[in-house]
N, C-alpha and C positions, 0 to 999 in steps of 0.2 A: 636768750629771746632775740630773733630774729626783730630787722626794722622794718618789715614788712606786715609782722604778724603785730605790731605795735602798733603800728596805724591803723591799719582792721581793725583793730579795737577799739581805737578813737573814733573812727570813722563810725563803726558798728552805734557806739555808745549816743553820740552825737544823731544819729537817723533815731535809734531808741526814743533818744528826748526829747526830738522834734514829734515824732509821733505822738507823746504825750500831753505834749502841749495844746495840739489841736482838738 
């Protein structure tokens, strides 16, 4: 697994959970 595509995920997950929140 790329460190690119590891961040995208973070990053992905983190907007996800922010969206939730609101």
């Amino acid at each position: 697994m790329s460190v690119e595509s590891f961040v995208t995920k973070l990053v992905r997950r983190r907007v996800i959970t922010d969206l939730n929140d609101q």
